[in-house]
Structure formats: structure tokens, C-alpha cells
C-alpha positions as CSV (number, residue, x, y, z in Angstrom):
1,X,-8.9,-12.7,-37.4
2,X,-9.2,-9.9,-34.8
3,X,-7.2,-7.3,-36.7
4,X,-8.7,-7.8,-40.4
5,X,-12.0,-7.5,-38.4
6,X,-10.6,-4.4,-36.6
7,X,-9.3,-3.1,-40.0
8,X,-12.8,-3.6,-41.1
9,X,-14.3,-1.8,-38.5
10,X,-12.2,1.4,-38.9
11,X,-12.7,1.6,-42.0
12,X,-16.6,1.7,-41.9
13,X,-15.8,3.9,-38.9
14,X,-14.0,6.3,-40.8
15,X,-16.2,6.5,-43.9
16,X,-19.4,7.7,-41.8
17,X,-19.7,11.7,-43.4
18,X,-18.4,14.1,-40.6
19,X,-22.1,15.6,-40.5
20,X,-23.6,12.2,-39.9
21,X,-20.8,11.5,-37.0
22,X,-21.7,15.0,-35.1
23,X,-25.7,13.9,-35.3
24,X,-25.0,10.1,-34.1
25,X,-22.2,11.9,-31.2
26,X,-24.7,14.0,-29.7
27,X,-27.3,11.1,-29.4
28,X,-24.9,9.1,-28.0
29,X,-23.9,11.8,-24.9
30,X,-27.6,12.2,-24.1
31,X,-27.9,8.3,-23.9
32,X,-24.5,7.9,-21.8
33,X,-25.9,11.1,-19.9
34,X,-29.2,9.5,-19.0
35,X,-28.0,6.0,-17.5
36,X,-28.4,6.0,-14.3
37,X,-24.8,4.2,-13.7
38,X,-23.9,7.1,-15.0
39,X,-26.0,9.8,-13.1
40,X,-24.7,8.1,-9.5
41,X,-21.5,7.9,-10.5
42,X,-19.4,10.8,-8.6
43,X,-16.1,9.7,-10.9
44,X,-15.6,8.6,-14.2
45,X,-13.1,7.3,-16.5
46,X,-13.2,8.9,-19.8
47,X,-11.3,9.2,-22.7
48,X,-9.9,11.5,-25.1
49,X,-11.3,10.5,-28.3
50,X,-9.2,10.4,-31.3
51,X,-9.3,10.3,-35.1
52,X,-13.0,9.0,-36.0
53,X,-13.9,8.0,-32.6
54,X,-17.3,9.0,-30.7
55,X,-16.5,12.8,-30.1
56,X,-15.9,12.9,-25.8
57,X,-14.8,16.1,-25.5
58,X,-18.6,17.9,-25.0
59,X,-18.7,14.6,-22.7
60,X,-15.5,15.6,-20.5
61,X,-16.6,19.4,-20.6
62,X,-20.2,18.7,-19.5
63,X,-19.4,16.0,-16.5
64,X,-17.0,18.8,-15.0
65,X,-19.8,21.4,-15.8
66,X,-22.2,18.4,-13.5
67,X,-19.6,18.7,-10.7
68,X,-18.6,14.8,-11.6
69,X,-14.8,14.0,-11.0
70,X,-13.4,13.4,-14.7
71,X,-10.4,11.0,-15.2
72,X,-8.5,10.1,-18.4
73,X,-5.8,7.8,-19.1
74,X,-2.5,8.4,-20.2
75,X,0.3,5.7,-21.8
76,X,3.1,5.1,-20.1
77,X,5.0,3.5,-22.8
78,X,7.9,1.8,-20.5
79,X,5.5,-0.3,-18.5
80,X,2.6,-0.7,-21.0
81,X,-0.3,0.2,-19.0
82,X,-2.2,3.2,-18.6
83,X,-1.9,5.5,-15.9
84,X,-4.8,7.3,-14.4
85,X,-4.7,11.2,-13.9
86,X,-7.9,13.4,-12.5
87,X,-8.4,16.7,-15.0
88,X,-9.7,20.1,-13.6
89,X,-10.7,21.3,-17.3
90,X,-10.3,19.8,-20.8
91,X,-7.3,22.3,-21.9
92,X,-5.0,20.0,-19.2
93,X,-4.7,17.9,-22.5
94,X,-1.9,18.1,-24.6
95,X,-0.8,15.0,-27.2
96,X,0.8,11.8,-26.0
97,X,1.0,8.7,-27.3
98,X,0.2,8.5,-30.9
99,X,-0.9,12.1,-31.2
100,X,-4.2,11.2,-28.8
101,X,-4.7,14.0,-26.3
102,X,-3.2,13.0,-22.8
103,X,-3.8,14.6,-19.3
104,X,-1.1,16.0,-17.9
105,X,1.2,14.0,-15.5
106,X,0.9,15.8,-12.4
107,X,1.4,13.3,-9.4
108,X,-1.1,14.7,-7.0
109,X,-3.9,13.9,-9.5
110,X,-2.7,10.5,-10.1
111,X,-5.8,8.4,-9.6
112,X,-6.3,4.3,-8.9
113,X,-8.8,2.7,-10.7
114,X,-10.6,1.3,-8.1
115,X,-11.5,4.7,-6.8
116,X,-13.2,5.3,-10.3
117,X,-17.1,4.7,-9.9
118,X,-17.5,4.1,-13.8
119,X,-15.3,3.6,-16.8
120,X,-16.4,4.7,-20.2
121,X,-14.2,2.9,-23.3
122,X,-13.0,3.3,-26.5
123,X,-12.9,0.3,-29.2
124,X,-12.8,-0.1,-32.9
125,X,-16.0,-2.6,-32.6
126,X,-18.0,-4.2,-30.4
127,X,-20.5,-7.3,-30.2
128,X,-24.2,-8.2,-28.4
129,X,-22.3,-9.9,-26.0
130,X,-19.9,-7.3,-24.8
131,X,-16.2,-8.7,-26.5
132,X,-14.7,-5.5,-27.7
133,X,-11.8,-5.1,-30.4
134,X,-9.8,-2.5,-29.2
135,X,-6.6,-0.6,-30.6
136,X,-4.6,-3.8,-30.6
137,X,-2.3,-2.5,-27.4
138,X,-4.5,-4.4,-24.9
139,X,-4.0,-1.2,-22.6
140,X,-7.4,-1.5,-21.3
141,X,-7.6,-4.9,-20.9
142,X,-4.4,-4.5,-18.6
143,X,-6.1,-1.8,-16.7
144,X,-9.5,-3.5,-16.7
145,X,-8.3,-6.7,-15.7
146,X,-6.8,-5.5,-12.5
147,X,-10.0,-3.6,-10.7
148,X,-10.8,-5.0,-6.9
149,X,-14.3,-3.0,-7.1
150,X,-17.6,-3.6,-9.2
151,X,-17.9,-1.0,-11.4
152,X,-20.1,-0.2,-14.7
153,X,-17.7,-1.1,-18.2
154,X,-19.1,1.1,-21.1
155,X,-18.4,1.5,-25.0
156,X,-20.0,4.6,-26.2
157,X,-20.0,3.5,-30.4
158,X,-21.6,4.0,-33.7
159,X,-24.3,1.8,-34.8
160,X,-22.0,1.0,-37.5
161,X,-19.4,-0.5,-34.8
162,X,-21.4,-3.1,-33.9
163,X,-21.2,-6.7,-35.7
164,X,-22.9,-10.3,-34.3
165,X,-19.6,-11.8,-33.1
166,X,-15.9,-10.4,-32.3
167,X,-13.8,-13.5,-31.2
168,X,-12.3,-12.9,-28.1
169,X,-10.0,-14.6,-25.5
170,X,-9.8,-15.5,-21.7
171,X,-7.8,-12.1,-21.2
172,X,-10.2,-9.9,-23.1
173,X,-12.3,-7.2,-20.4
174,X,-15.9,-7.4,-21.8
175,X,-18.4,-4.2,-21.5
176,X,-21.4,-4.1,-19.6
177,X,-23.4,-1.6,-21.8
178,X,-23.0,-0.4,-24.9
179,X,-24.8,2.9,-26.0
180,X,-24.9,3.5,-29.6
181,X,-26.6,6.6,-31.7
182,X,-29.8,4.1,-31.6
183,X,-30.1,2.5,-28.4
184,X,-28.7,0.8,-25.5
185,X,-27.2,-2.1,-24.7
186,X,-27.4,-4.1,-21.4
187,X,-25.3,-7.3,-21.7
């Protein structure tokens, strides 16, 4: 069920014109940009985005360009989780694991999660209730799953991405807020 959804998804992901995707990406930073979980926060989780994803790379350039502390995941393919690492400036990214731009692995700016303030995610689709149908990996829900500290869970997605009900299971992290090209979320 989950992965012909998640098919699904991409595909309507992946068939929004290019012009239409840079229009909906830009509304979508000034709406992460303007939550004020996002304004405290001093250091965030991002992501790399990939393929037809929400475009986070104006996103990482303009948190450092804020003075916020920008962390991004990278796959460590052995243990399958991800590992955390803080980057100084977007061209610390080179490809990793399945082509998606990675931070480089450089031990002093290995990062725990629970020193994160606020973690923004990826995921093919999402629902009003905050279940999220990710890559398929369950990286994140690995990572999620083992934070000691409140902190703000957010998908940044296309209108497009969002349908009335993704089933989900006891394992799967839910979002807190989800900030499409139209509005805002608060689950």
C-alpha cells in the first residue's frame, strides 16, 4: 500500500513543470523562513534536496547567511542510520548515497541530534495528520525515533504532495508542521 502510494506521489511530484517547481520553492522558503520555530531556532537540520524534491539549497545558503548553525545528514550505509555533520558553506557537499549531495565526514563537525533545535524533512508525501511516506529506507524514522529533546519535525512539500490519509505504523515519526507553496500546516 505505502509504496504504490509513494510511487504515486513521485510521480505527480515529478511531473510539476520545472518553472512551476522554482515559483512553489521560493514560497515555500519564505513560509519555513517566517515560522517562528524556525526564527528561534540557533541549529537546524536540513537536507540536501534531490531529484524533484523542494529546492533546499537557497534554504542552506540563506540560514548560514542568518548566522544559523546548518546540519545535514549523511548515510552510513553499514549501520543504516544517518549520521549528522555541521556544514560551514554549501560547497562541503559532494555526492553520497544514491547520488544525493552529502556533507563531508569530518569528525569534529559530527553533530547529535539532540543538540539540533529543529529538523526540517524530506518525504515523497504527506497527510493532515502528519504520517509521512518517505524514501522507503526509514532513515529518518531511525534518527527521529531516537531524540531525548522536544524539538519542531517539519516537511517542507508541494501542494501536490499532500493526500487525506497515508497509512502509517507504530514506528513511523510524524511531522509537526507542514509548509507547502499555499499554506501551513499545524498538526
Amino acid at each position: 500500500m505505502k509504496s504504490s502510494a509513494r510511487r504515486e506521489l513521485l510521480r505527480i511530484r515529478d511531473e510539476i513543470p520545472y518553472e512551476t517547481r522554482m515559483e512553489k520553492d521560493s514560497l515555500i522558503r519564505l513560509g519555513l523562513f517566517i515560522l517562528p520555530e524556525f526564527i528561534s531556532a540557533r541549529i537546524v537540520l536540513l537536507y540536501a534536496s534531490f531529484r524533484s524534491e523542494v529546492e533546499t539549497m537557497s534554504i542552506i545558503r540563506a540560514s548560514l547567511k542568518i548566522w544559523k548553525r546548518v546540519v545535514l545528514p549523511k548515510v552510513d550505509i553499514e549501520t543504516h542510520r544517518l549520521q549528522l555533520y555541521e556544514i560551514k558553506d554549501p560547497d562541503e557537499l559532494a555526492p553520497g548515497f544514491m547520488g544525493i549531495p552529502e556533507p563531508l565526514q569530518i569528525k569534529e563537525r559530527n553533530m547529535q541530534l539532540n543538540n539540533v533545535d529543529l529538523a526540517v524533512i524530506p518525504g515523497a508525501g504527506f497527510d493532515y495528520s502528519g504520517s509521512r511516506i518517505g524514501y522507503g529506507g526509514g532513515y529518518y524514522d531511525i534518527l527521529l525515533a531516537g531524540r531525548k529533546k522536544e524539538m519542531p519535525i517539519i516537511a517542507i512539500a508541494y501542494e501536490e504532495q499532500l493526500i487525506d490519509k497515508i497509512p502509517s505504523e507504530k514506528h513511523d515519526v510524524r511531522v509537526d508542521i507542514i509548509v507547502t507553496d499555499e499554506r501551513v500546516i499545524r498538526i
